[in-house]
C-alpha positions as CSV (number, residue, x, y, z in Angstrom):
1,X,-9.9,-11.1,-1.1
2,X,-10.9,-7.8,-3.1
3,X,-14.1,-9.0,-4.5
4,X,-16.8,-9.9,-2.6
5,X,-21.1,-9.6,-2.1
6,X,-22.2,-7.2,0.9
7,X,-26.0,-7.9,0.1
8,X,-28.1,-10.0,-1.7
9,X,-31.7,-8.8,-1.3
10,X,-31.6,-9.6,2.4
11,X,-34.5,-7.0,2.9
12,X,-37.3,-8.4,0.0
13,X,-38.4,-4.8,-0.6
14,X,-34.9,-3.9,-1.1
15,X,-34.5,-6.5,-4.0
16,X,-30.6,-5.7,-5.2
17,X,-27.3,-7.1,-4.9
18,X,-24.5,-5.1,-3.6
19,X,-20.8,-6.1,-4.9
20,X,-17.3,-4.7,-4.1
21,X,-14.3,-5.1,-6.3
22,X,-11.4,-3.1,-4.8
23,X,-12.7,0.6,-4.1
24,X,-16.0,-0.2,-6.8
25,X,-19.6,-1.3,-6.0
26,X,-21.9,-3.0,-8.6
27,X,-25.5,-2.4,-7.7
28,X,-27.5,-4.7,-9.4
29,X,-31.3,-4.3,-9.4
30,X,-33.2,-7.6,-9.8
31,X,-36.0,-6.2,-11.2
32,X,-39.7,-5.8,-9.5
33,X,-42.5,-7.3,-11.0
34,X,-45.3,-5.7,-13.2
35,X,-47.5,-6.3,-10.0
36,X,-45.2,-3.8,-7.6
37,X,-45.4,-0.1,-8.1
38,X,-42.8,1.4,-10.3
39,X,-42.7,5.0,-8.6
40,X,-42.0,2.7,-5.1
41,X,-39.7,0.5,-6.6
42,X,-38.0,3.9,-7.6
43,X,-37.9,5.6,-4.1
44,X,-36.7,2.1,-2.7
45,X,-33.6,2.1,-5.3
46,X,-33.1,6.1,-4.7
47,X,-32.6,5.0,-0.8
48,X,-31.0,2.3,-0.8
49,X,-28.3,4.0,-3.4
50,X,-28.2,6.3,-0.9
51,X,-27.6,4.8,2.0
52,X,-25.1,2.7,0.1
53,X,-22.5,6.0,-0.8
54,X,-23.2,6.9,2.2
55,X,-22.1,3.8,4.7
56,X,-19.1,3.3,2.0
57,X,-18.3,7.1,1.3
58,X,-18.4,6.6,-2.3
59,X,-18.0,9.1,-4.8
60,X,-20.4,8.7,-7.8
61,X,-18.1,7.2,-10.0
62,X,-17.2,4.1,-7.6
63,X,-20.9,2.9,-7.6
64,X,-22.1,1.0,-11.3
65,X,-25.7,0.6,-11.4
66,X,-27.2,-2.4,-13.7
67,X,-29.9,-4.0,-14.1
68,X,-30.9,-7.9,-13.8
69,X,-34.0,-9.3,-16.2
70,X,-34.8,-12.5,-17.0
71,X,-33.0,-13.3,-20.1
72,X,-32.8,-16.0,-22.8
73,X,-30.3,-17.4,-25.1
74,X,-27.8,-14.7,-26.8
75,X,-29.2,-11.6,-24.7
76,X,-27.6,-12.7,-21.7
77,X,-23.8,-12.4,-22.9
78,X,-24.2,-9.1,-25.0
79,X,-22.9,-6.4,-24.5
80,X,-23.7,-2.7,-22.6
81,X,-20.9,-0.6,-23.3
82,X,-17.6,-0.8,-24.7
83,X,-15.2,0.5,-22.2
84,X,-12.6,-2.2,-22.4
85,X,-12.5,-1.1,-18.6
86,X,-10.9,-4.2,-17.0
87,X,-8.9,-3.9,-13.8
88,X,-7.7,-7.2,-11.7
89,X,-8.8,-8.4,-8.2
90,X,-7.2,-10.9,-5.8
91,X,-8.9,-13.9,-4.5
92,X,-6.3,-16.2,-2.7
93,X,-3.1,-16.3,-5.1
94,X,-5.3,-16.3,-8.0
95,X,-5.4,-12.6,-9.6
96,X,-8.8,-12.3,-11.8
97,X,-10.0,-9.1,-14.6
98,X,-12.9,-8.0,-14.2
99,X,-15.6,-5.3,-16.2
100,X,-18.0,-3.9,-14.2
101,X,-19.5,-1.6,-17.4
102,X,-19.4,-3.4,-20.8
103,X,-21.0,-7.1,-20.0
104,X,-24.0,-7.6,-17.4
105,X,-22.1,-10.0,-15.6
106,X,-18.2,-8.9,-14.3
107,X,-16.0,-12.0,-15.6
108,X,-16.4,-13.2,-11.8
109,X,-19.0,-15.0,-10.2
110,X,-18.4,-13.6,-6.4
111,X,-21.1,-16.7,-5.0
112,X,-18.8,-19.1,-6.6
113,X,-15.8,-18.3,-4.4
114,X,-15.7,-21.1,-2.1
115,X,-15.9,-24.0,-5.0
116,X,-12.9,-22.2,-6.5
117,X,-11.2,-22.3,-3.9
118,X,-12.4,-26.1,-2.9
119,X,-11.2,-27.0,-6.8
120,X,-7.8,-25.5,-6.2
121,X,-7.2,-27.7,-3.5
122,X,-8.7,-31.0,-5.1
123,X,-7.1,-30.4,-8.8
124,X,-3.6,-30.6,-7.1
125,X,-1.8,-32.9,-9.3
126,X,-5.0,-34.1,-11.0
127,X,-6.1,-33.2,-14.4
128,X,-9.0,-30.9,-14.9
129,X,-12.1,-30.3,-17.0
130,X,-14.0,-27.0,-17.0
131,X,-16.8,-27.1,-19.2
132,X,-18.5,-23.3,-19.9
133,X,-15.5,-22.3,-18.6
134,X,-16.4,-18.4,-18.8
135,X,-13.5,-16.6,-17.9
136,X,-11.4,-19.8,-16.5
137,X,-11.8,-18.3,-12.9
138,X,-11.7,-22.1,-11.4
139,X,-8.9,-23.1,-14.0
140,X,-6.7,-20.7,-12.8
141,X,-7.5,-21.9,-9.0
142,X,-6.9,-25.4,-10.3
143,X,-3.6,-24.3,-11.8
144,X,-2.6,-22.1,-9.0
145,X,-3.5,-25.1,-7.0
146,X,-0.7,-27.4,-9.0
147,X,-3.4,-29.2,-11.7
148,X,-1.4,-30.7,-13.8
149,X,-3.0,-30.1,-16.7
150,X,-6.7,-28.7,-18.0
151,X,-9.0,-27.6,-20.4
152,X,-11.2,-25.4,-20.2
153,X,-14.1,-25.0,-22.8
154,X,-16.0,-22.4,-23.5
155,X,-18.5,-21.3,-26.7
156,X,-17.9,-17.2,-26.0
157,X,-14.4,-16.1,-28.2
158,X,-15.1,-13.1,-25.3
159,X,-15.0,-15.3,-23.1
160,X,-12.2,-17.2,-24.1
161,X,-9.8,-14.5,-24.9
162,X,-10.5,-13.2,-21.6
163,X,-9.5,-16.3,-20.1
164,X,-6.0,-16.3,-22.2
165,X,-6.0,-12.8,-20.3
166,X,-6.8,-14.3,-16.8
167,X,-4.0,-17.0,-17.8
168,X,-1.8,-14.7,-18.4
169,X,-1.7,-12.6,-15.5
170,X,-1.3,-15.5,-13.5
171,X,1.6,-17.0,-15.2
172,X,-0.5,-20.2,-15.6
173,X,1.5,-22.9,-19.0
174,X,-0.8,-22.5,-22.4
175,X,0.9,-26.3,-23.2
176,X,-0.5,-27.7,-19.9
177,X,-4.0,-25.8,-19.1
178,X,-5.8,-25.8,-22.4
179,X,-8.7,-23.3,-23.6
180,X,-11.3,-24.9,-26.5
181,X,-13.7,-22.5,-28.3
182,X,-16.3,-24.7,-28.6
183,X,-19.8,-26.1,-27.9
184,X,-19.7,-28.3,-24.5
185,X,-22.1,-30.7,-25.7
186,X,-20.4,-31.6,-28.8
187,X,-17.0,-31.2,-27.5
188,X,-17.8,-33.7,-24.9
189,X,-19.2,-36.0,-26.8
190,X,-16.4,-36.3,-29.3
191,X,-14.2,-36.1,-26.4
192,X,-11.9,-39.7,-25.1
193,X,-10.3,-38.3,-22.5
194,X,-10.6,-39.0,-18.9
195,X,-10.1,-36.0,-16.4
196,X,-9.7,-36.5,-12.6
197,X,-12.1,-33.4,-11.4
């Protein structure tokens, strides 16, 4: 496993989340409310970015700072950058891209892990449906884990050309695991098929 979370606001005056992929830390601030003191919420992220390069040894271009808000509708999938910065990590047999700088979110859900891994297991020679797919992350588990056929839905063309690229890397059949650009709801409700998981 190269991706995983070291913290998740364990301390509640220390309200980040702390990820490693490979040799690279995201440090994601989930931002303080109006009520908290903004030159304290400051000193707390200036320590605990501290402490953090210093119990890894980072240098400053290993640790990505961002920033989590609450967001609604389209703001939460656009953009931050345009780095076109993605780089692969292993979890299990399954090899996954991920952006740490252009998207708010990497193209991997690290919290997620175990049901991937509980799906790869279960899909084996079942069919499988992942609906807001994102970036196919359990369809390639399922594959890896011998589904025998999938789709995978998602409304994002991001998101679905970056599963073709997760795909891909992991070998997985375009003729037997399936990616839709589409709407969910509607998908599903025109959709006959029966899927097994």
């Amino acid at each position: 496993i190269e991706a995983y979370r070291v913290y998740d606001a364990d301390m509640p005056e220390y309200a980040f989340a702390l990820d490693c992929y490979k040799d690279k830390y995201q440090l994601t601030e989930y931002i303080a409310p109006k009520t908290v003191d903004k030159f304290a919420a400051y000193q707390r992220r200036q320590q605990f970015e501290s402490a953090v390069k210093k119990v890894f040894n980072l240098n400053a271009g290993q640790l990505i700072y961002k920033e989590r808000r609450q967001q609604k509708g389209k703001s939460q999938y656009e953009k931050i950058n345009d780095s076109q910065h993605f780089f692969t990590v292993k979890e299990g047999d399954a090899q996954l891209l991920v952006n740490l700088y252009d998207y708010l979110d990497t193209g991997l859900f690290l919290d997620h892990r175990p049901l991937r891994k509980m799906l790869g297991k279960m899909a084996a020679g079942k069919s499988f449906l992942n609906l807001f797919s994102y970036t196919s992350a359990a369809t390639v588990h399922a594959a890896l884990g011998g589904a025998k056929y999938s789709v995978s839905v998602d409304m994002s063309n991001t998101y679905i050309e970056w599963s073709e690229n997760n795909f891909k890397k992991n070998r997985i059949d375009s003729k037997n695991h399936v990616l839709i650009r589409d709407n969910c709801l509607e998908w599903l409700a025109r959709c006959r098929e029966k899927y097994d998981v």
